[in-house]
N, C-alpha and C positions, 0 to 999 in steps of 0.2 A: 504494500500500500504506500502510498505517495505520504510520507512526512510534511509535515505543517511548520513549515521553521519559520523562525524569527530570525530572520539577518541583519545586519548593523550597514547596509550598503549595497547599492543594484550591482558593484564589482562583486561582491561576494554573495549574490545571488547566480549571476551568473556565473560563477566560478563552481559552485554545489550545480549548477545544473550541468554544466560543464562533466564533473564527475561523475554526476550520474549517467549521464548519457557512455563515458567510457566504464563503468562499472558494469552496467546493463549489455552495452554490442560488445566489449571486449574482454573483462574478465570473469562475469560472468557465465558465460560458455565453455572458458577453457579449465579452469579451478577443476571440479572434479575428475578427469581424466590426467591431469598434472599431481595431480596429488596423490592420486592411486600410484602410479608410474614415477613419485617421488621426486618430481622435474623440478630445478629453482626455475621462476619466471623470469629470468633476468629479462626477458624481451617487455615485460609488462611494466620493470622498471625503468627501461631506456623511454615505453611510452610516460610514463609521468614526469620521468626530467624533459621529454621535449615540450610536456605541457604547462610545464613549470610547476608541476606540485612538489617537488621534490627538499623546496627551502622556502615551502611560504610564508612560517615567524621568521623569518630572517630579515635583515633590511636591502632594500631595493638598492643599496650600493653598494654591497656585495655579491648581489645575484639573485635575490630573494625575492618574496614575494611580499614584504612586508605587511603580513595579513595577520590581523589580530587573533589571540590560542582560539578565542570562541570558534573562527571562520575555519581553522584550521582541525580543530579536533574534527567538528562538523564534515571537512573533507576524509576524514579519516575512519569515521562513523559507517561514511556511505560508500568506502573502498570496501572495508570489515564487513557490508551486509553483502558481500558479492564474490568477496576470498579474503580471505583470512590472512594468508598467508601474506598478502599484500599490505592490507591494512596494517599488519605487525611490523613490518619489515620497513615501512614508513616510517612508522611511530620509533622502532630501534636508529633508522637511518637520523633520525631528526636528532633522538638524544644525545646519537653520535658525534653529531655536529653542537651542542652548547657547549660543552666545556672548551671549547674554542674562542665560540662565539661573544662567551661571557667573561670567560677568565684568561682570555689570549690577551698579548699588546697589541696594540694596531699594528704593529708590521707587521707579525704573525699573523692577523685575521686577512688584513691586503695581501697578504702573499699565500696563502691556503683555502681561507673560507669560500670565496668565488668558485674553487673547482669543486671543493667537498659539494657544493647546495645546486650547483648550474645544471645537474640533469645528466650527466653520464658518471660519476661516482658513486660507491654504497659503504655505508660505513657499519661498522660494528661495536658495541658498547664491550669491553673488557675489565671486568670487576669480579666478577665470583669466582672463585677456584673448588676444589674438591673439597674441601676441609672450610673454606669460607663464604657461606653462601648468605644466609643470613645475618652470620657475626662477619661483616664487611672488614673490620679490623684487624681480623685475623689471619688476614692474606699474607703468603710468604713470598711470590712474584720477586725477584729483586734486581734493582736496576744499577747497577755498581756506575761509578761517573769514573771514565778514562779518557784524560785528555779534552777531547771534544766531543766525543759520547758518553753516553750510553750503552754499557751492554747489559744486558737482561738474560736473566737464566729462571727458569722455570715455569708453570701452567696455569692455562687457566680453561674452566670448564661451562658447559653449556651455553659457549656462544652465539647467539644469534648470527647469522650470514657468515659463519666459521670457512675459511677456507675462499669464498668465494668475494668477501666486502674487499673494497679497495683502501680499506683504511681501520684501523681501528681506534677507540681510542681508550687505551689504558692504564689501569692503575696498577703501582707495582710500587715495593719498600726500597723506600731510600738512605732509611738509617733504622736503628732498632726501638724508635723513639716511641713505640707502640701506634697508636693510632696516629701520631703526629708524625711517622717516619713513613707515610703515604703521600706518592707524587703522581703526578699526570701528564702522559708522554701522546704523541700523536705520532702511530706508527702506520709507516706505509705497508701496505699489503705484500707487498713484493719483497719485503726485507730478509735476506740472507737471516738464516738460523730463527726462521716466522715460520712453522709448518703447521697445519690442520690435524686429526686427526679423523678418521672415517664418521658418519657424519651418526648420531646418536639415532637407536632404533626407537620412535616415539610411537605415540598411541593416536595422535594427532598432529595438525599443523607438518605433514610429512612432505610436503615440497619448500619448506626452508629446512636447510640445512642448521642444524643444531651440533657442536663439536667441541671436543677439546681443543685449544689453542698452543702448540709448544715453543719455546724460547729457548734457543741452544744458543747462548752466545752472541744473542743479534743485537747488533749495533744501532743505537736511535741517534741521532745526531743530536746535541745539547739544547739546540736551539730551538727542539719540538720538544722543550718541556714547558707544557701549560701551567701558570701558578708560578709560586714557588715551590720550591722543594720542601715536603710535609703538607703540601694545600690537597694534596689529592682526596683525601677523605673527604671534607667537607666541598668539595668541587662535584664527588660524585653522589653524595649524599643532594647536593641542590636540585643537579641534573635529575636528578629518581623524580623528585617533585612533581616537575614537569612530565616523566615519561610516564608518572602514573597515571596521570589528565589523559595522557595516551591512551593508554593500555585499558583506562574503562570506556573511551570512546572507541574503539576495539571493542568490547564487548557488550556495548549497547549497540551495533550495527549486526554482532551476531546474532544476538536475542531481538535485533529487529527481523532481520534474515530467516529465523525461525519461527517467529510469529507470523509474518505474511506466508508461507510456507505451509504451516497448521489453518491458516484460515484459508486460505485456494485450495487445499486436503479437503478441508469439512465443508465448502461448499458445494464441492463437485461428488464427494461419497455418500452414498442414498443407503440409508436403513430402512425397514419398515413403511417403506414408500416417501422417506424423504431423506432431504439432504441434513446431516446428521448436525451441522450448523446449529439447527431448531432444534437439537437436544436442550436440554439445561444443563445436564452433566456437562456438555460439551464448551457450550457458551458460557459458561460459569468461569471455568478451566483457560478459553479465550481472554476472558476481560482480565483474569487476575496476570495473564501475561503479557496482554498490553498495559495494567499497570504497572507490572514490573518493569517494563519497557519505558516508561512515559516515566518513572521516578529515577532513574538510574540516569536516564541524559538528561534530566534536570540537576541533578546530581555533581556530573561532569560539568555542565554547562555556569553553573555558581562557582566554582572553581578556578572557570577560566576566564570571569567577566573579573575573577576578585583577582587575580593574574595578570590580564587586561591595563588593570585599574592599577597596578602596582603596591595591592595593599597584600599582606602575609596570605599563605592561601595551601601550606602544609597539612595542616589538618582537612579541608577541603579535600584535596589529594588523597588524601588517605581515607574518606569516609566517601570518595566516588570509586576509588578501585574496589574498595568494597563491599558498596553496592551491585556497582554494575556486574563486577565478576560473578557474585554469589548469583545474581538476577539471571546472566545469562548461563548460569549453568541449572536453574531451575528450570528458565524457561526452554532450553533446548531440548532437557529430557520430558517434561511435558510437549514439545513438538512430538516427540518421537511417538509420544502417548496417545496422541491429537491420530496420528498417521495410523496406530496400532500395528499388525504384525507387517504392514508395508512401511513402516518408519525405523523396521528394524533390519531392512534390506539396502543394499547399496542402490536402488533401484531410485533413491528421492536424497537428497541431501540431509535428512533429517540426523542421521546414525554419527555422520562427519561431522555437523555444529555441533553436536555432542559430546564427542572426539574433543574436539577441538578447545570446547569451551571449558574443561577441566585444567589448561596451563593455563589459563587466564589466573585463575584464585593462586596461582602458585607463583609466578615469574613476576618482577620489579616489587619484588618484597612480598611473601606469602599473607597472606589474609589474617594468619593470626600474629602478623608481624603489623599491619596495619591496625588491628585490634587495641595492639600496646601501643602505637605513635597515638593513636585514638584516643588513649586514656592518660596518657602524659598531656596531650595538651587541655584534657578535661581537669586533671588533677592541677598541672598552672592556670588554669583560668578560675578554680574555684580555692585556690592559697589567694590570686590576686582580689577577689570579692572580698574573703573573708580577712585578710591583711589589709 
């Protein structure tokens, strides 16, 4: 069903309808057959840098599209109700690109950001390792400073666009200073002693590539160190912020995707001489997952106006990923339920949002990781009342 949105401007009307229309004749077609067959789309990203979606928060003097988070999640909403894997890989490619964007010098950003956001680059975020996924600080990556590099020895796990991004951007220890001996390096894809590893067997989202990352020695030249030296933590902790605006706008486009999917199901399948729609069971099950739908990008959407508007918006962040996550993993397996034993066939997309929408609760900070940023900013806001 056609979304009712509220845009900030006829550029960014026509820009959502712009992506819909390439969501709907282009990637909607191909996603199912690419993702059984486990294919990256790299061709569906070359289509969004030539369309310019590829750096729209960014500024228009670097290459961007300098479009407010709202106009942009909203692009990302409407990628994610048509493939996943796409909408994901935006949303990774974009956070890929802040800690440049925000915490580079202007030489740094004139002399990189243009090619990272112009539409033939993808980038990859590098933060988790084996042993540090959720405790961030405990990453052992290390980046020894020689001369004029950088050399980095060790791994990092469950990368997004592993193998295949043209960049990454990485955290790794640069003294033992605990959390305060994390830096941020921007490493080219192509870097001697930068190898992948074969791409992780997942249960979803299987035409992006998911990998461990290894570091034997590979040289980052000094001069692609983002920050200073010990900023990385709090550089990559900002950046999550923002990617989690992402990543529920990600998953309100999939639980959009599975509710217009259960509603074209139920009005075309006839029981007892009608279309099963006119159930109550059915329609009951319908509305509670268009509310689900309609709370969750209001969710995201408060988030990104309070973003916008440049007022704090962390907490936001964390109470729209986990909305929208939880929402679209409710409401996908109610798709499935919608479809019954044909929602449980490759036969309709229903079985794949499903798939799918289970990494959502888990990736850019697990949901009961978001639970506790939840309750630390309730516990400071009710010390500062009561103080």
């Amino acid at each position: 069903m056609a979304v009712d949105r509220l845009l900030p401007s006829q550029e960014a009307t026509d820009l959502l309808e712009l992506t819909a229309e390439i969501a709907r004749d282009e990637l909607a077609p191909a996603a199912a057959s690419a993702e059984e067959q486990e294919r990256f789309p790299r061709k569906a990203f070359q289509l969004l840098g030539a369309s310019g979606l590829l750096g729209l928060p960014y500024p228009e003097e670097h290459g961007g599209g300098a479009q407010p988070y709202e106009v942009y999640l909203q692009v990302l909403e409407e990628l994610s109700s048509a493939w996943m894997t796409v909408g994901v890989g935006l949303s990774v490619h974009t956070m890929s690109c802040y800690p440049l964007a925000h915490h580079g010098t202007a030489q740094q950003r004139e002399r990189w950001l243009p090619e990272m956001i112009g539409g033939e680059l993808l980038g990859g975020y590098a933060l988790s390792e084996a042993h540090a996924g959720s405790d961030a600080a405990a990453l052992s990556t290390r980046a020894e400073r020689d001369a004029d590099d950088y050399v980095v020895t060790g791994s990092k796990s469950w990368i997004t666009h592993g193998g295949v991004a043209d960049f990454y951007t990485l955290m790794a220890r640069t003294s033992d200073d605990g959390p305060r001996g994390i830096s941020c390096l921007l490493v080219d894809g192509g870097t001697p002693g930068l190898s992948a590893a074969p791409p992780e067997r997942k249960m979803g989202l299987t035409g992006s590539p998911t990998t461990e990352l290894r570091f034997e020695g590979a040289r980052v030249p000094a001069e692609r160190l983002i920050g200073d030296e010990g900023q990385g933590l709090s550089i990559a902790l900002d950046a999550l912020d923002s990617g989690r605006l992402g990543i529920a706008a990600c998953a309100v486009g999939l639980a959009q995707g599975a509710l217009d999917l259960a509603v074209d199901y139920a009005r075309q399948r006839t029981q007892f001489g009608k279309a099963i729609i006119e159930f109550q069971g059915v329609e009951f099950l319908l509305a509670d997952m268009a509310a689900a739908v309609q709370s969750a990008r209001a969710a995201y959407l408060d988030g990104a106006r309070r973003r916008d508007a440049g007022r704090p918006f962390g907490m936001q962040a964390s109470v729209a990923k986990l909305v929208a996550t939880d929402a679209a993993m409710k409401v996908t397996t109610d798709a499935v339920q919608v479809l019954g034993g044909a929602g449980y066939t490759r036969d309709f997309p229903a079985e794949r949002y499903m798939r799918e929408a289970k990494v959502l609760q888990i990736f850019e900070g697990t949901n009961q990781i978001q639970r506790m940023l939840i309750a630390r900013h309730v516990r400071s806001c009710s010390a500062r009342v009561s103080g």
